[in-house]
N, C-alpha and C positions, 0 to 999 in steps of 0.2 A: 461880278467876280465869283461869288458863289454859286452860280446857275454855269458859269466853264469850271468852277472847281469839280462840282457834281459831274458834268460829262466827262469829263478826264477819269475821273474815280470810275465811271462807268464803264469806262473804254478802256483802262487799265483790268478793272475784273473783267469785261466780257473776254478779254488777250487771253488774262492769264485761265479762265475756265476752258476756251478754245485748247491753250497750250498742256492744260492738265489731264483735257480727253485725250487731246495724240499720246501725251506719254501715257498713258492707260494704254491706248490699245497697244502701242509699240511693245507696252511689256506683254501684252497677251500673242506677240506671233511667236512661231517656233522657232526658237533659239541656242544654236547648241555652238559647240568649238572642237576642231580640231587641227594639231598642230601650229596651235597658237594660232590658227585664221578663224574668226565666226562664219556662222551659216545662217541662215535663216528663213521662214517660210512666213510671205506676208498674209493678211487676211481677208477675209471671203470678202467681194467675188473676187481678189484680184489675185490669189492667189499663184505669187512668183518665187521660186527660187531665186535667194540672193547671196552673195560672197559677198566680206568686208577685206576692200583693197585701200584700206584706209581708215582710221580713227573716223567712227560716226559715217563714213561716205561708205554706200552699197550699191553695188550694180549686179542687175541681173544677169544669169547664167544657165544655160540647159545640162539639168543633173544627170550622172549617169550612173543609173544604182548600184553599179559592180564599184566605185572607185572607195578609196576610204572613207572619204568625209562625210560621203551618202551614208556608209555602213552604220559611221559612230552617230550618226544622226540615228539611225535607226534604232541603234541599241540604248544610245544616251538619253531619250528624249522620252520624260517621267506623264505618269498617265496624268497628276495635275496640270502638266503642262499642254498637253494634248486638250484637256478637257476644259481647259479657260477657251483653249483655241476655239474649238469646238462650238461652242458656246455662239460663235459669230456663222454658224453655217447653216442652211435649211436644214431644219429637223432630218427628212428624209435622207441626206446626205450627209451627215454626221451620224448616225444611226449606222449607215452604211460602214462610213470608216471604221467604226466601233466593230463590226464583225470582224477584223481584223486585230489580232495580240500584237504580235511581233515587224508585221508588214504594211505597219499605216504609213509608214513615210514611202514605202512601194505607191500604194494604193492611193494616196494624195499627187502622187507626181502621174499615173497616168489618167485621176481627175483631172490634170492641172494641162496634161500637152497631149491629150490623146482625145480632146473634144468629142470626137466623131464617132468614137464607141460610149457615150455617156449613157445612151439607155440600153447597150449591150452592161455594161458593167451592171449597171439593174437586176439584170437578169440573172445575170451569172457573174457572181463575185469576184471569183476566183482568176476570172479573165485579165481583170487589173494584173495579177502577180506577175501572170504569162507576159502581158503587155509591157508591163517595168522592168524585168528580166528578159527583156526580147535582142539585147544585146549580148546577154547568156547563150540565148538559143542557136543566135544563128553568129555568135563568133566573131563579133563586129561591132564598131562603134555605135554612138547609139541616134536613131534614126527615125526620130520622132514624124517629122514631116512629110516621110517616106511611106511610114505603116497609117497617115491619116487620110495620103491620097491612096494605101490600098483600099481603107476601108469605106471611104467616100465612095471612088468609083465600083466598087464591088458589095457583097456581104462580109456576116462576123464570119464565113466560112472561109472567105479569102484572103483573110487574117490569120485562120488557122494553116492556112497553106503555105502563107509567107512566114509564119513560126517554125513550120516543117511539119505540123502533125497532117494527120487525112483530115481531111473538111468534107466531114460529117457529120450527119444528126449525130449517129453513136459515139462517136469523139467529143463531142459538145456536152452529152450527157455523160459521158464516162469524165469528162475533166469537173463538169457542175457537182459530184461526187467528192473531188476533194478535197483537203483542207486549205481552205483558202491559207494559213499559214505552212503552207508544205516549205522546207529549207529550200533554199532561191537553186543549190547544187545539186535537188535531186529532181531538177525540171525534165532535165537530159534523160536520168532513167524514166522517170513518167512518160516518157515523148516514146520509148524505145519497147517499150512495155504495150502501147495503146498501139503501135505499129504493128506488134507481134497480133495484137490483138484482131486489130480490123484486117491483115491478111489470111489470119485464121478462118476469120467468118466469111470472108469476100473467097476463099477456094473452093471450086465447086464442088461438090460432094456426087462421089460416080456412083451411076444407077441401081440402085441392088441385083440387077440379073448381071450386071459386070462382075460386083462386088462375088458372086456366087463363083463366076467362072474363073477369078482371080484365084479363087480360095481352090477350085479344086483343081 
């Protein structure tokens, strides 16, 4: 009797330390509300967007960062809370996030559904913003699975083409230039600005015996 008292007592503590790590990490995902619905971002590697359509029950969802819930997610969501999350993610990749103020919840969602720029984002940070705001850009719902087979079957340059900018090296270095938090509203002038730009440089410059006979 004693020898099943002890297992029971075992098997009741190994339950309840199993049950008290889940709630541990459940409180360490990202957790925010709006409009009375929760949100939520679970943790590495499974890293899902979820909506609660019910007390306790969540099911996953593809975010769209222009909608409210994304926004108040973005603005709501406190650097201790980010930095518990954190916490569960390869150094290099939470490091990452961190270059980001204002845009991590950008920057987590096109970790999360944009796979196949993962060592583009490496490179250039700022490409995340472009990528999460890419229903910004091009005026459309948002199109996760579409921008992964551009960039599967193509380069990051055919990514920049399907955003609208020139896909170019000097476009690629003029965007690695800025702030990875630039406002999600001012992608449009950035896009329109680097157009002027690369047409500037791309018009042939006439020969200086032309340039003479113009003049006189």
């Amino acid at each position: 009797m004693k020898s099943t008292s002890r297992r029971r007592s075992s098997s009741y503590s190994s339950s309840s330390s199993r049950n008290t790590a889940r709630l541990a990490k459940l409180s360490l995902q990202l957790v925010w509300h709006d409009a009375g619905k929760g949100y939520r971002v679970t943790l590495w590697p499974e890293v899902a967007f979820e909506k609660e359509i019910a007390p306790d029950l969540w099911r996953s969802y593809t975010p769209d960062p222009r909608s409210d819930s994304f926004c108040t997610g973005a603005v709501t969501l406190t650097k201790r809370q980010w930095s518990a999350y954190l916490d569960f993610f390869p150094q290099e990749w939470s490091q990452w996030i961190e270059r980001f103020s204002f845009h991590r919840l950008h920057a987590l969602a096109a970790l999360a559904y944009c796979l196949s720029m993962i060592e583009d984002f490496g490179e250039y940070p700022v490409l995340a913003l472009l990528v999460a705001a890419h229903s910004d850009l091009r005026s459309a719902l948002p199109e996760w699975q579409e921008l992964n087979a551009v960039r599967e079957r193509g380069t990051v340059f055919s990514v920049l083409e399907w955003l609208g900018f020139p896909h170019t090296r000097a476009c690629l270095n003029h965007l690695d230039g800025l702030d990875p938090d630039l406002p999600v509203r001012d992608l449009t002038r950035v896009r329109e600005i680097v157009w002027r730009h690369h047409e500037a440089t791309a018009r042939p410059v006439a020969p200086a015996s032309h340039r003479h006979a113009l003049a006189a």
